[in-house]
N, C-alpha and C positions, 0 to 999 in steps of 0.2 A: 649420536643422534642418527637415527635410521630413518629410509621412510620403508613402507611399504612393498614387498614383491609382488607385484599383479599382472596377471595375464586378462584380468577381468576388462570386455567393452564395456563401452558406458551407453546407458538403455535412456539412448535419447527420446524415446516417446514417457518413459517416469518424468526425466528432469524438463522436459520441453520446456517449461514454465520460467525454470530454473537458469536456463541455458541463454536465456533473453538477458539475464541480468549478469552473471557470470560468463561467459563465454565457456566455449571445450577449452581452451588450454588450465585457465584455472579448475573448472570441473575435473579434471584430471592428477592434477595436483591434487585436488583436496581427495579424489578417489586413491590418492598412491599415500596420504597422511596417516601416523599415529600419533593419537591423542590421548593423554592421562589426564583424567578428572577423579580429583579428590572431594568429597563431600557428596552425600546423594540426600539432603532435604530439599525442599523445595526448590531452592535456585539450582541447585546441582540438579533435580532431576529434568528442571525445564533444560538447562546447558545439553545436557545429553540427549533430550528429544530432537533436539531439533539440529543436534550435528548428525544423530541417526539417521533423521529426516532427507538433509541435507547430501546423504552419500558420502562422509568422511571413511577413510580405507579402515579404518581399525582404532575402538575407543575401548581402553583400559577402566575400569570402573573401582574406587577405594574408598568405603565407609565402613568401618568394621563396626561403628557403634550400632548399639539396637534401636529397632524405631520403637520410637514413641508414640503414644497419643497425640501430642502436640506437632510431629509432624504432617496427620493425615490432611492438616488445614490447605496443606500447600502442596505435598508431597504425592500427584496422581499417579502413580505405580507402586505405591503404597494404600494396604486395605487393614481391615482390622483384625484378618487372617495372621496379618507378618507382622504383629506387635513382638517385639524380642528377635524377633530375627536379624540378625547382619542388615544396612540398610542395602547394600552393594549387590549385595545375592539377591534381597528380594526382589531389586531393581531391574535383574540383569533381563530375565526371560521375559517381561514384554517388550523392555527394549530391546532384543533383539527378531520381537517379530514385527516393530515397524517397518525394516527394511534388509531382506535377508543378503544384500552384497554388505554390508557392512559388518566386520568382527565386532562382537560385541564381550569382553571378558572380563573376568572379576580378579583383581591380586588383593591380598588377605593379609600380607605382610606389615611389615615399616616402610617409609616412605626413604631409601639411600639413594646415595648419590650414583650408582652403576645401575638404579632404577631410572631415575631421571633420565640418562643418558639415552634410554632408550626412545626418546619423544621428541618429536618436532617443537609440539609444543603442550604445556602442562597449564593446569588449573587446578586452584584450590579455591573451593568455596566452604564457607562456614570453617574456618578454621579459625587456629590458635594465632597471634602476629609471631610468638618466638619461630612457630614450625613455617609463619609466609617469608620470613630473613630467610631464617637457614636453606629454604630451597629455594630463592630468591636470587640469593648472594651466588649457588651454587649455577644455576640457571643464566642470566648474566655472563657469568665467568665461561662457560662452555657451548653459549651462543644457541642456548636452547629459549625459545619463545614462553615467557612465563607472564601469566595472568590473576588475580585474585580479587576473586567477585563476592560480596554479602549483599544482605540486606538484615535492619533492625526494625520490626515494625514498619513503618510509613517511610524508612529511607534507605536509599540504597548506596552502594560502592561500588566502583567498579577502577582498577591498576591493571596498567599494561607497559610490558618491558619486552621489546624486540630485538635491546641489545644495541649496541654503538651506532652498527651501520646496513639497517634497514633497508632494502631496495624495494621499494613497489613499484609494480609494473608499472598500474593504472590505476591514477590518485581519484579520478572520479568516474560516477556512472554513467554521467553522461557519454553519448556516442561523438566519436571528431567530428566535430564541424565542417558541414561542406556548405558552400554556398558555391551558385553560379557567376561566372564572370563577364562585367557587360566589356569594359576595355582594359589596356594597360599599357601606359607610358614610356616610352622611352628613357634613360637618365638616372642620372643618381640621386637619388633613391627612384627608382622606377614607380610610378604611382597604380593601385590596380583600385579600380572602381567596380562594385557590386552591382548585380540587376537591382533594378527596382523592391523587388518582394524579398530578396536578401536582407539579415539582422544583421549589421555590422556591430551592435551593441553584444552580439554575442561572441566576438573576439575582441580580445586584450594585448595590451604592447607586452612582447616577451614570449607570445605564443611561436609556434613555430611551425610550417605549411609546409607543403608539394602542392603541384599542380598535376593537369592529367585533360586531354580531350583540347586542347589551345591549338587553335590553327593560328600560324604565322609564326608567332616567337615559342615555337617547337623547344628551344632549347631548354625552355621549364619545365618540360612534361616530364617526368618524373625525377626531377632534378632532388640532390640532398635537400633537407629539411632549412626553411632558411624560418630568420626570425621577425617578425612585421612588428610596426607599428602601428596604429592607433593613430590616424589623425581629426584633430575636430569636427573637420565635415563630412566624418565617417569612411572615408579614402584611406586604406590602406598602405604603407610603404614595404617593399620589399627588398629592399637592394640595390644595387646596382644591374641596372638592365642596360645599361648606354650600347654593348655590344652586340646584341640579340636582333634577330630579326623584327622588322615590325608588327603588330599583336593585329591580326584580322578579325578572328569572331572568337567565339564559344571556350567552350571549357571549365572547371571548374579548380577553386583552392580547396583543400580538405587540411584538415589541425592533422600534425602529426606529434600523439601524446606522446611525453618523457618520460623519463622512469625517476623519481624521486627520490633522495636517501635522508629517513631519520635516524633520527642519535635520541636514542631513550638512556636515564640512570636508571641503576638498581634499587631496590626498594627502600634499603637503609637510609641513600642518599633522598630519592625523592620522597621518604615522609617527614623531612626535617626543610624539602623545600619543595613544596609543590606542584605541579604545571598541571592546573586544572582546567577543563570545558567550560566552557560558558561563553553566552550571549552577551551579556552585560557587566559595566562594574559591580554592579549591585549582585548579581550572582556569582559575581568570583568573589566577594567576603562571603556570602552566604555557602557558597564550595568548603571555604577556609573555616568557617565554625563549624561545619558538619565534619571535616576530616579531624578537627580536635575532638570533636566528640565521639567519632569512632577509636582515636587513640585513646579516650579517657573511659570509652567502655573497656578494651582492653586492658586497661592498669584496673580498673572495677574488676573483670576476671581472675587477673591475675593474682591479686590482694585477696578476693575472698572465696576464689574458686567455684564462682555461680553469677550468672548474670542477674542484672536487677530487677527485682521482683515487680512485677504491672502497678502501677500506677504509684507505685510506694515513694513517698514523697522526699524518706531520709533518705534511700537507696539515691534516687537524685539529686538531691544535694552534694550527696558525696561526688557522685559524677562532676556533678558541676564542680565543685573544689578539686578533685584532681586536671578536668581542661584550665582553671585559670592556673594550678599548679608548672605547667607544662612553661617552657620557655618560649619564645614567641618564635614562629617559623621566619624563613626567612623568603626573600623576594629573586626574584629571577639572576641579580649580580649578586647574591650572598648576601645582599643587607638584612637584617632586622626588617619585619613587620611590624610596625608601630598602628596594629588593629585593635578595638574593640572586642571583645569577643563578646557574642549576643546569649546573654547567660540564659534567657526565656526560649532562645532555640534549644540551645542543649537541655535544658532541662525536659521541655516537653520530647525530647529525643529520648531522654534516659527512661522520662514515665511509659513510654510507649513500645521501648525497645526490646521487648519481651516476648513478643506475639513474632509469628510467621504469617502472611498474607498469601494469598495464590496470586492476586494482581500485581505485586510489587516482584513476585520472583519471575511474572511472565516476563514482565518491562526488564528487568536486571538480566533473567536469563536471554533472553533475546539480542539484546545490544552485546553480552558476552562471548554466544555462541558466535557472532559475528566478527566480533574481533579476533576468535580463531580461525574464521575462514581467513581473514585477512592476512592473518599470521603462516597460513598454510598460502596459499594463494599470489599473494604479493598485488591482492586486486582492491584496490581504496584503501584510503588512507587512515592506519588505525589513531587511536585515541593519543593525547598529548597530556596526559599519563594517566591523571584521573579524573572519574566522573562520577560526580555526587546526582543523585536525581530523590525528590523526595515529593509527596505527598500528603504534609502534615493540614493541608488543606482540610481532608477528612474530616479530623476531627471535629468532635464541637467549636464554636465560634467561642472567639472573647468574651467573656462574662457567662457564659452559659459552662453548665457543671459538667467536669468531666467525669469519666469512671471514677465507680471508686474499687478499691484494689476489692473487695469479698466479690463484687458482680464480675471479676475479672478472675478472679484464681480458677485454676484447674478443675476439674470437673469428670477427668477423665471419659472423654467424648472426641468424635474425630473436628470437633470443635475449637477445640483450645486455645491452638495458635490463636486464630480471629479473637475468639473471647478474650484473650490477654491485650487485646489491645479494644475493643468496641464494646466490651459485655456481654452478659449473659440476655440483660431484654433486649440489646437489641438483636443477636443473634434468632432470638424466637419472633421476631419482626420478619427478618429473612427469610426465616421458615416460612408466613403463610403469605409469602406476595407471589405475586402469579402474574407471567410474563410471556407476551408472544414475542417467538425470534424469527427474524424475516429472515430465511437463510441458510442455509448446514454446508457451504462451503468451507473453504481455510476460513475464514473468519467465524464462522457462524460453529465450527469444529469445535476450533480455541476456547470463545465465549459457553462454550455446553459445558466444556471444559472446569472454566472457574466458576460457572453457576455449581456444579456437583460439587467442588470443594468447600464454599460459599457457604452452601448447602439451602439457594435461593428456592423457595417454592419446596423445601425438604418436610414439612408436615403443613398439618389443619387443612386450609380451604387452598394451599400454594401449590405452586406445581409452574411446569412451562410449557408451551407450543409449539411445533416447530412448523415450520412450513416453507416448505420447497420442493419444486415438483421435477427436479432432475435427478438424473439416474449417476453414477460412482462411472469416475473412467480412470484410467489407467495412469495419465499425469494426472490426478488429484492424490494419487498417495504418497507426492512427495512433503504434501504442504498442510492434508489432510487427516491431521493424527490418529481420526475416529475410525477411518476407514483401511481395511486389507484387503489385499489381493483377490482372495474369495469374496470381497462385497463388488465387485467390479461387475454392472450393469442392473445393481440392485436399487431401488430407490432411495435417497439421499437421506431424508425426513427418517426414514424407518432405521436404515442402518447407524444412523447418527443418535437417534433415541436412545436402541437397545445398548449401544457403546456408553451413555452415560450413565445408563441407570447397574449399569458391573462397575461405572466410578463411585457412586455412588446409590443403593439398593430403596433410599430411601425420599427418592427425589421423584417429582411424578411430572413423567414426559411423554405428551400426546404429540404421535406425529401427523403432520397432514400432507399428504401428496398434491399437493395444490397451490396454485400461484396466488398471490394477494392483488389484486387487480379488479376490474369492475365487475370483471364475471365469475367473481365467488361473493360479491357482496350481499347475498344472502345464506352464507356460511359467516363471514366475518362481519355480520351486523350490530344491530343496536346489542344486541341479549350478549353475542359473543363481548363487543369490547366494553360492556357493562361490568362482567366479570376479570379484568384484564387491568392490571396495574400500572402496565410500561409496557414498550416494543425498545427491542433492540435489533437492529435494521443490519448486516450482515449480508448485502448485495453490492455486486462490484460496479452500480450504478451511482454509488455514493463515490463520486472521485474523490483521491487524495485535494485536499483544499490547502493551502499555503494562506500564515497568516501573513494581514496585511502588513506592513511597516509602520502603522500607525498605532498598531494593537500591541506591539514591542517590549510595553508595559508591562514586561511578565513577570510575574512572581518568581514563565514557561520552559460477495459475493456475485445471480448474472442475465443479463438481459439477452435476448435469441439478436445478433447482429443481422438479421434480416426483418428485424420489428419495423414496422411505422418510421420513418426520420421525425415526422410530427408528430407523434402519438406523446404523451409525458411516459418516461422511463419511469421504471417501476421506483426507484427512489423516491421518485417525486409524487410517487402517488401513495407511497407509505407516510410520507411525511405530511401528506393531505389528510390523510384517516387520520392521525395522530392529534391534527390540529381538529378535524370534525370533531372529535369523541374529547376533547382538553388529555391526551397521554402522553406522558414525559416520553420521549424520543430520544435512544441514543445510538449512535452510526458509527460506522469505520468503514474508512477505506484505502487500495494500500496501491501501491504500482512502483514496482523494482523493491528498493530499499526504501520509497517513501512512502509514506501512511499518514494516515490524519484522523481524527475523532474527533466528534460534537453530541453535546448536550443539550437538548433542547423543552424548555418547562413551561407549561402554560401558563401567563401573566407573569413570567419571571423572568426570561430571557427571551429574545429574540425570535421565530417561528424559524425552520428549516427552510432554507435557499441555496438552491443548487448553484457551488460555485462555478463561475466562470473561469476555465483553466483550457490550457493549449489543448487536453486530451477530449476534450468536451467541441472544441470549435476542429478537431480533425477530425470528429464522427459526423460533421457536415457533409451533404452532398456538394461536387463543386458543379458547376456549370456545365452543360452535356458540350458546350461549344470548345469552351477550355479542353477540358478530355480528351474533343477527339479532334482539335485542328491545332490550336494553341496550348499544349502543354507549358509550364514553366517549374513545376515540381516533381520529384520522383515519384509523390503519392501521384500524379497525376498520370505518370506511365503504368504504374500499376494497376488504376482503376480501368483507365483503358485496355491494359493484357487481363484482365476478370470481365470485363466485357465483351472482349473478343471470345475466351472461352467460354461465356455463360452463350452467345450466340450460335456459334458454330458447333458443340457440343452439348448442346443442353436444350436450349429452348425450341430450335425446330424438331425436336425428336418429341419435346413434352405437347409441343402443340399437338402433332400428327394422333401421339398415340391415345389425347384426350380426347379426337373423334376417331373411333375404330371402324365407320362409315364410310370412311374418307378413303379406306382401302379396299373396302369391299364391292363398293359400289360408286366409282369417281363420277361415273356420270350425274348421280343424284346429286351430287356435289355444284357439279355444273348447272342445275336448271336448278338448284336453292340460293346460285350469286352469292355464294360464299370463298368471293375471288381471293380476298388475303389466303384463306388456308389452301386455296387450292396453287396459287403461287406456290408455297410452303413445300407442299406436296411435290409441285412438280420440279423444285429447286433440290429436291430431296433425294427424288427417285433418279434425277438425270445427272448427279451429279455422284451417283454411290459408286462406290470403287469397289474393282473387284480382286483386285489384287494387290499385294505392299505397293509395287511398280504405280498404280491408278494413287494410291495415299501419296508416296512420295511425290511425284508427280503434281496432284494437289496442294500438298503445302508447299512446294517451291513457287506453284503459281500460287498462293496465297501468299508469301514472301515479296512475291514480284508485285503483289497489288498493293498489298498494304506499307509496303516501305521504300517501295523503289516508284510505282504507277502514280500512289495516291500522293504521295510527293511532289513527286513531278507537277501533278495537275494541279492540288492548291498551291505550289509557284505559278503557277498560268494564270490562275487568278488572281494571286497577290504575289509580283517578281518581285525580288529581294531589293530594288531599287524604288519602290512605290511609294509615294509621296500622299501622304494625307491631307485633308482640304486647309488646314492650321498652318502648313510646310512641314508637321515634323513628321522624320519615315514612321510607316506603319511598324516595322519589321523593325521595334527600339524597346528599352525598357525591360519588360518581362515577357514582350513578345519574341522570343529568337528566332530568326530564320532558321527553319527545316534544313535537311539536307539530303538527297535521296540517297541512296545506300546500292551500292553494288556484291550481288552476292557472289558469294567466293567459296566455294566448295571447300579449298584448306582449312578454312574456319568450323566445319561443321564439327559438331559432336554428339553426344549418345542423351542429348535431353531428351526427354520424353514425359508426357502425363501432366496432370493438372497439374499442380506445383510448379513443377518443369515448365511448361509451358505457357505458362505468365510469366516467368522469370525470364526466359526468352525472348519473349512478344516483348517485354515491358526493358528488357536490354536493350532489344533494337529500336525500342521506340525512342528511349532515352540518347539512342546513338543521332536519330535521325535530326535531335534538337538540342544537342550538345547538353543534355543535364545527367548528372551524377546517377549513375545506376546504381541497384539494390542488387544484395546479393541476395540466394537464395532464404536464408535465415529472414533476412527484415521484411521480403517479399512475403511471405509465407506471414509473420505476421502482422501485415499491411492487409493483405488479402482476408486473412481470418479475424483481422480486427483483436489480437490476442496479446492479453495484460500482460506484461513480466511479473512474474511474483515469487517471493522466495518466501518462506515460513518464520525468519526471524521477523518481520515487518510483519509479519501477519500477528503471531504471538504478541508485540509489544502491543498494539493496538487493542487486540482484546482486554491486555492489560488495562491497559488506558481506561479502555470502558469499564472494566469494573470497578477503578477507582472512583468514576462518575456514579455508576452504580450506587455505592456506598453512603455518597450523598443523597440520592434521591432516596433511596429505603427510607434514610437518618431522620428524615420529619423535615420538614417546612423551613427552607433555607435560604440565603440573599443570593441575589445575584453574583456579586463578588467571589460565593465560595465554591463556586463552577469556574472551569474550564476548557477550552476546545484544547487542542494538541495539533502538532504539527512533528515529524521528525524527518531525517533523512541519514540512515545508517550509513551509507556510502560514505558522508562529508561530515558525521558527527554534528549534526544538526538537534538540536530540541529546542520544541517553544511552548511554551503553553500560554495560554490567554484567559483574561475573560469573557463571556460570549457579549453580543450585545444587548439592549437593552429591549423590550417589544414596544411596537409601534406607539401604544398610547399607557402611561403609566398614571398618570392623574388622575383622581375621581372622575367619574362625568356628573353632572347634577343638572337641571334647568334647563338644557339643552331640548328645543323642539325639534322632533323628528318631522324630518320632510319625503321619506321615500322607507319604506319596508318591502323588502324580496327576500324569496325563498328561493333558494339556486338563479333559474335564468327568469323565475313567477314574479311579477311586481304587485304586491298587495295592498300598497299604501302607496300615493303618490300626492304631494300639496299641489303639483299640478294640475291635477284633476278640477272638474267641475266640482263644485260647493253639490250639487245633488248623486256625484260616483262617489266623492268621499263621505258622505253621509251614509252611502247605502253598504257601503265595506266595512267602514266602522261601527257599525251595527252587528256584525258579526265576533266570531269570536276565529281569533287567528287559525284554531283549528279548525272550522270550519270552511276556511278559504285554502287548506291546503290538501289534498292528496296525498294521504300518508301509504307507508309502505306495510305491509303485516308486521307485526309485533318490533314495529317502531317504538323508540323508546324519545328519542332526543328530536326537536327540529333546530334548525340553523338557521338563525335569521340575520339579513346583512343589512346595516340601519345606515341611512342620510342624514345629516344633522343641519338644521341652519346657520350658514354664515361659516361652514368646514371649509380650512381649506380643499384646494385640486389633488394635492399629494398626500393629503393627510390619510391614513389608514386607522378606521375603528376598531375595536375587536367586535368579532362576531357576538350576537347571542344566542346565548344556546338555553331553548325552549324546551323544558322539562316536561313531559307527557303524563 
């Protein structure tokens, strides 16, 4: 096993995005990796995107068979060009122009075992089971990282083997725990107490700390790693402290993470016993009947050397007789499974298992490509061993007819795949629905992505939208498959288009440079979303949402950071139009490893509601008083060093130079009593330095004012001793006593410039009130308010959506056979739900209306006089309103007698 020789830096402005969720030392690993992937149809090609993506040092690539038609379903670096050709070769030369540090090479050979050796770590997707043992068994034995990813239809696979003794660095994404410290006890166990605004909920007995910044009992400050406990009334223990000095003020604990070792079996051993993913008991039988069933398609292979024909009823049966065939797996001590095996799952596995899908290879290749970072990396904890994930949801419902095998066979079209498992009508359904996407970021990428494969909107009256009015930068092509180097400052919408329709020639993609917001709503009005099927929403204002613990029941792009804090984020106003016009809505959104999707249908599920999530209540402003006298958190020293330099550098120079009057002529200045600016001016002009010696100079007395002066003085008005009118000190809680700071030349260094100098500002500040400082990384994006995002979380989510997709084309469905999603690559998380239900699902009948408005217009009122409601009701509703030109719809929002306070109507919507 090799890795990699590289002299190559790592081009931290590509992976910025990347580097939030990874750190440099794993980015560098995975920069110095070789990886071999066997298989290039659809899952293998998603695997490969997105390690190219990703900056893996060197991916070997091996399919010697020929493409087929049936792969173009799934397979987007495959066209109708490379039918017969090697899959391998024809795959190689786009992958290797997503990202040119990465080797990207083709071996044409047999798969041996002096091949093997050469790889960190190996994948085999779509293969044979005799060829996953044999390099399996081999792999295992030589402590090479082997994986084996499928998908059949609607379900997927996913085995991983790391070998006995596994080290991961760092089991999860999250960042160590810091919290600040308000006291801490003398004794054995030494007791330590959090501020106020500290989660003690988010440390566990077993975790393990340092400390840093403790005045008095000094001897913790950077002491080894010790292990606390957890006590009921949220009080930590730490030890023994009986010899330490006594604990005066400040400081903070931070988590010191551990490096974790799993013990994976080899493959032989775990397909005869298990250790599969899951949330629930109920999805670990359901794990266990789908991995018979992927053994009993294999023995279907093997037996008659073709998989089971679409929808062919004997072909499934058989399947199903050879999984009850099979001897029963066994449990985690070697016992026998005394399970049921759910013969109507397998079956509808085997009818289905024929087709290739683009959304199931995203989800599979995604969660795959991940597991080899991990494998490369040693960064989160990979999978315990397998993970079934399926979406037979899809399908038709119970009682309703499914395919029959003639509307399913081949056809020889870049169809196929799909058609082997949904049909031939409904595939020409797909064809003419017509879809605006809010979006052409990584998400809005992906999703273009599997519409072209889909082939959504690919003839008649179909076609898709795109609309996004930002320009391609430089970190977007790590995550951004549509986009290269030469599209870099080109508009998003345009270059995003022309990249789908080379996926696909026959797909019709209008782009639009423009935001969806109030002030294009005479571009996106009644006529535009008259013609318009769906929106799929593709802005990173849709946060990841975490389902609730109640919803458990599972079967389971960007906004300008200087916008309005008030204003609704564009999310929210997509999901307003959506609801105006009755169009099914479906979203993603992703941050780090986690992502989320929702489906949202009119009178069938729930309306879109932005979830309340911690990323959502830190885009809050905090209190300007907080900020700049009482800090208690690091966002809070940060926001103050971005105010300091929005002040001193930015805004008396934007004032000055927005009146050019002001220089030419000060005196006019003066008899116009335009004293703020001429303040400005003259704080400007008397204060400009002429030389480094006058800068320097400068910022040491701005040092001396703002961390050593203005200290000093708000202790003058509030001494560290001061006692509030209640008796308890002011100076308790989340408010820490300040400290003023002496400056000390030995300390200095070569910081400079924006970045630099919030990092700075916002160190000292953090020094002056004893809370944990940022480094430069988290400053940077704290300041820029900047997502972490990696490509596999972006992929699976598109996936996700087009799974939803499929349903909404399908015709007229229950609530039940929707789902939101929930995942988190890091920690091996997946949930999916059902959404909920919409406010009012009952007929209405009888019901007197007491109040009719049109937006903020009230056109009906029963409170009225008996002669204003006579003289309105005379009218005809369109008469009482002001319509827009070539309005098609009005919205009307109705009062009911005897409603209740919380109850919610649904609108009506007034046909013109």
């Amino acid at each position: 096993m090799d890795t990699l020789e590289t002299s190559k830096s790592l081009d931290k402005e590509l992976y910025s995005r990347q580097l939030y969720v990874l750190g440099l030392p794993a980015m560098q690993r995975i920069q110095g990796a070789k990886v071999l992937l066997s298989g290039l149809q659809g899952l293998g090609a998603e695997v490969a995107k997105n390690l190219v993506l990703m900056g893996v040092g060197s991916l070997t690539l091996h399919d010697p068979h020929p493409t087929c038609w049936s792969d173009l379903a799934a397979q987007f670096l495959l066209s109708e060009q490379d039918l017969g050709r090697s899959r391998a070769e024809a795959s190689q030369k786009l992958l290797a122009e997503l990202n040119g540090a990465v080797q990207v090479c083709v071996y044409t050979g047999d798969i041996t075992e002096d091949l093997l050796l050469d790889f960190q770590v190996v994948v085999l997707t779509a293969s044979r089971l005799e060829e996953q043992l044999r390099a399996g068994t081999f792999c295992h034995k030589h402590g090479v990282c082997f994986l084996v990813a499928d998908t059949r239809g609607l379900v997927g696979q996913l085995f991983c083997d790391f070998g006995k003794n596994f080290t991961v660095q760092d089991p999860t994404e999250a960042e160590p725990l810091t919290a600040a410290i308000q006291h801490i006890s003398q004794g054995s166990p030494g007791i330590l107490t959090l501020r106020e605004e500290a989660d003690a909920h988010h440390f566990h007995t077993g975790d393990w700390v340092t400390f840093s910044g403790i005045e008095g009992m000094v001897e913790l400050n950077g002491c080894d790693p010790r292990p606390l406990h957890v006590r009921e009334d949220g009080t930590l223990e730490i030890g023994d402290t009986t010899a330490f000095s006594p604990y005066l003020r400040g400081g903070a604990v931070t988590e010191v993470k551990r490096a974790k070792t799993v013990s994976h079996e080899p493959l032989d051993a775990a397909l005869l016993q298990p250790r599969v993913v899951a949330q629930s008991p109920q999805e670990v039988h359901r794990a266990r009947c789908l991995h018979q069933s992927f053994r009993a398609l294999h023995k279907f292979q093997q037996l008659h050397g073709r998989p089971p024909k679409p929808w062919d009823l004997v072909d499934a049966k058989m399947v199903v007789d050879l999984a009850q065939a099979m001897g029963p797996l066994k449990g985690t001590k070697g016992e026998p499974l005394e399970e049921q095996l759910d013969e109507a799952l397998v079956r509808t596995v085997a009818l289905s298992s024929a087709g290739g899908l683009s959304p199931m290879a995203a989800v599979l290749g995604a969660v795959a490509a991940q597991e080899v970072l991990k494998a490369i990396s040693g960064k989160f904890m990979p999978l315990d061993q397998w993970l079934y994930f399926d979406a037979l949801d899809c399908l038709p419902e119970d009682g309703d007819p499914f395919p029959n095998p003639e509307d399913c066979a081949p056809r020889h079209c870049r169809y196929d795949g799909q058609t082997a498992v949904f049909g031939a009508d409904f595939q020409e359904k797909l064809s003419h629905q017509h879809y605006l996407l809010v979006g052409a970021g990584a998400v809005g990428c992906e999703l273009l992505k599997g519409f072209a494969l889909m082939g959504l909107g690919a003839g008649g009256r179909g076609g898709v939208t795109v609309a996004d009015m930002d320009h391609v930068e430089l970190s977007n092509l790590s995550r951004q498959f549509l986009f290269r180097s030469q599209d870099v400052h080109r508009q998003k919408a345009e270059v995003a288009a022309e990249a789908t329709r080379r996926l696909n020639a026959d797909l019709q993609v209008t782009p639009l440079n423009l935001p969806l917001d109030p002030s294009t709503e005479d571009i996106f009005g009644d006529d535009f979303f008259a013609g318009v099927d769906g929106v799929a929403a593709a802005l990173d204002t849709f946060e990841a949402r975490e389902c609730p613990a109640s919803e458990l029941t599972l079967v389971r792009g960007c906004a300008s950071p200087t916008s309005d804090p008030l204003s609704p984020l564009p999310g929210d106003y997509v999901a307003a139009r959506c609801t105006h016009f009755l169009k099914p809505l479906l979203e993603a959104g992703t941050t780090g490893t986690r992502g989320s999707t929702g489906v949202f249908i009119p009178h069938v599920t729930e309306n879109y509601r932005a979830p309340s999530s911690d990323a959502a209540s830190e885009d809050a402003p905090d209190p300007v008083c907080t900020v700049r006298y009482i800090p208690t958190t690091t966002e809070h020293t940060v926001q103050w060093a971005k105010g300091e330099f929005d002040d001193l550098f930015c805004e008396s120079a934007k004032t000055i130079n927005s009146h050019p009057e002001a220089l030419s002529s000060p005196e006019d200045l003066v008899k116009s009593q335009k004293q703020p600016l001429l303040q400005t001016m003259r704080g400007v002009l008397t204060e400009r330095p002429q030389t480094w010696r006058d800068c320097v100079l400068w910022a040491l007395g701005h040092w001396q004012l703002r961390f050593h002066h203005g200290i000093t003085q708000l202790l003058r008005t509030y001494p560290p001793d001061r006692v509030q009118e209640d008796g308890a000190p002011f100076w308790s809680g989340p408010k820490q006593c300040p400290q003023p700071l002496e400056f000390d030349a030995s300390q200095d260094n070569d910081s400079n410039f924006h970045v630099d100098f919030v990092v700075a500002a916002a160190s000292l500040r953090a020094q002056n009130y004893g809370i944990p400082a940022a480094g430069h990384a988290e400053t940077k994006r704290i300041v820029g308010r900047i997502i972490p995002a990696v490509v596999t979380t972006t992929a699976a989510v598109a996936g996700l959506v087009g799974l939803e997709l499929y349903k909404v084309v399908g015709g007229p469905r229950p609530r039940h056979a929707f789902r939101h999603s929930y995942l988190r690559l890091a920690e091996n998380y997946f949930s999916r739900w059902v959404p909920k239900a919409p406010d009012i699902q009952e007929e209405l009948q009888g019901l007197r209306v007491t109040m009719l408005l049109h937006g903020s217009a009230l056109l009906y009122s029963a409170g009225w006089s008996e002669e204003k409601q006579a003289r309105h009701l005379s009218h005809r509703v369109t008469d009482l309103v002001k319509k827009a030109p070539r309005q098609r719809v009005l919205v009307l929002e109705l009062g009911y007698e005897g409603e209740e306070y919380d109850t919610n109507f649904p609108r009506l919507h007034y046909k013109l």
